[in-house]
N, C-alpha and C positions, 0 to 999 in steps of 0.2 A: 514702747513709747518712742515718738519721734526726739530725738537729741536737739534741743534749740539753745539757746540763750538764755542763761539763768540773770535774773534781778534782784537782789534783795533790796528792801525798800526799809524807811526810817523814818521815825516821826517826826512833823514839820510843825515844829515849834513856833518858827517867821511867822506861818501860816494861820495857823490857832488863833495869834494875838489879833491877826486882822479879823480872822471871821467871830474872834469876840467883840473887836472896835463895832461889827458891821451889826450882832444880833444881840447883843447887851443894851445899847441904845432904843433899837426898834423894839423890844419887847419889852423895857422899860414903860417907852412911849407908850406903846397901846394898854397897856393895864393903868398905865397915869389916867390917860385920857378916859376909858373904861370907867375908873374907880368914879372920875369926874363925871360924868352921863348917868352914873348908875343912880349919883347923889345930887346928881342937878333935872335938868325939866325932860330927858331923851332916857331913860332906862333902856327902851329896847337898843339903843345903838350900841349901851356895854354889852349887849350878848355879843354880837358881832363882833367889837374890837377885844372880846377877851378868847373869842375862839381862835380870831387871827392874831392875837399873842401866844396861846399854848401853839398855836398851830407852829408860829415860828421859834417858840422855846423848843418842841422835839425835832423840827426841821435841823438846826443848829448845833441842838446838844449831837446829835446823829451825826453830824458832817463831824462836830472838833472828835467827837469820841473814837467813831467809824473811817474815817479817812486821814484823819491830818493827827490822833494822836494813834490809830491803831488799838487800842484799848478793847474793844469789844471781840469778843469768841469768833464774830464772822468775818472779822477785817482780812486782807490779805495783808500776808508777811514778806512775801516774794513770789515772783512770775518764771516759769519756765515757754516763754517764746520761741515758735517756729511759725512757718506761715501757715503749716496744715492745722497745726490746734495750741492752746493756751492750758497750761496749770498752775492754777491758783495754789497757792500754800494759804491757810487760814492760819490765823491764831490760835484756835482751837485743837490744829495739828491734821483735821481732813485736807483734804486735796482736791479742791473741784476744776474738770476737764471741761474746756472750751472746745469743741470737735467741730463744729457745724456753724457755717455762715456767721463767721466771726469779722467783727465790722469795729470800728476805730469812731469814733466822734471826738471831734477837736474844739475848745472854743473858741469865742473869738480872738481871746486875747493871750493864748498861748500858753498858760499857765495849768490847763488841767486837761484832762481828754477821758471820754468814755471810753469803758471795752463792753461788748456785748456779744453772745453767741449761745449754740445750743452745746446744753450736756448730754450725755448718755442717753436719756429719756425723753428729750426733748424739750427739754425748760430752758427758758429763753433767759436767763443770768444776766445782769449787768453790774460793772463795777468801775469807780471811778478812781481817779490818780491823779495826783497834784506832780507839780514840779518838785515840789522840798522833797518828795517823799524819795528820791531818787538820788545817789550818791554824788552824781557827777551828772554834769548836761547832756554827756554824747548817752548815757544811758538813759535820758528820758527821751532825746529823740531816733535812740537807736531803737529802742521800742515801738514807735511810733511808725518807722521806717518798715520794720518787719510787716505790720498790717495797712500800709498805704493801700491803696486801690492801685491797680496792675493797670 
C-alpha cells in the first residue's frame, strides 16, 4: 500500500443544524401545500408535491446521517491520501480503495468537495466531505491539494 496522509474526520454538528434549517422547512412545505391540493380543487398536484417531499425527506435524512453526522455503516471515518490512490475507512470497519482516475470536485462555495474514483473492480465510488468534518482547515485543504489537477 502506498504510505500517504492519513485524515480522521468528525462529525459536523454546525453543519447538521443548517441542512436541518434548509430541509425541515421545505418538506414541511410541500406536504402542507400537498395536504392542501389533496383536500382543495388540484388532487393531482398533491401526488407530485408529496413525491418531491419524500424525495427530499430521504435526500436530507442521507446527507445529516451519511455525511455530516457519519452515523450510517457506509459513511467514511477517515481517509488515507497519496496521489496514486485513496482509502476510505468506513464505519462499518471495510476499507474501500480509490486506485484509478480519482478526481476531486469542489463547490462553489468552498465548503464541501467531491472525491470520486475507480475500485479494484471497477466501480466508479463517490464520496463527499464537508468542511466541519475536518479537524483543522490546513487538513481540509491539504486533502484537497493532494488531488488538484497537475
Amino acid at each position: 500500500m502506498n504510505q500517504g496522509t492519513r485524515y480522521l474526520l468528525k462529525q459536523d454538528k454546525q453543519g447538521m443544524i443548517w441542512d436541518l434549517l434548509l430541509y425541515v422547512p421545505t418538506v414541511s412545505a410541500l406536504l402542507g401545500i400537498a395536504a392542501n391540493a389533496w383536500f382543495g380543487e388540484n388532487p393531482n398536484l398533491a401526488y407530485l408535491l408529496v413525491f418531491l417531499g419524500s424525495f427530499f425527506l430521504i435526500a436530507g435524512a442521507n446527507r445529516i446521517l451519511k455525511t455530516r453526522l457519519m452515523l450510517l455503516p457506509s459513511s467514511p471515518v477517515a481517509i488515507n491520501a497519496s496521489k496514486l490512490q485513496a482509502t476510505l475507512e468506513l464505519r462499518n470497519g471495510q476499507r474501500v480503495e480509490l486506485l484509478k482516475d480519482i478526481k476531486l470536485y469542489k463547490d462553489y462555495s468552498g465548503r464541501s468537495f467531491g472525491l470520486t474514483g475507480l475500485n479494484s473492480t471497477g466501480q466508479r465510488l463517490q464520496f463527499v466531505f464537508h468542511k466541519g468534518q475536518f479537524a483543522l482547515e490546513r487538513d481540509y485543504q491539504g486533502l484537497q491539494n493532494i488531488y488538484k489537477p497537475s
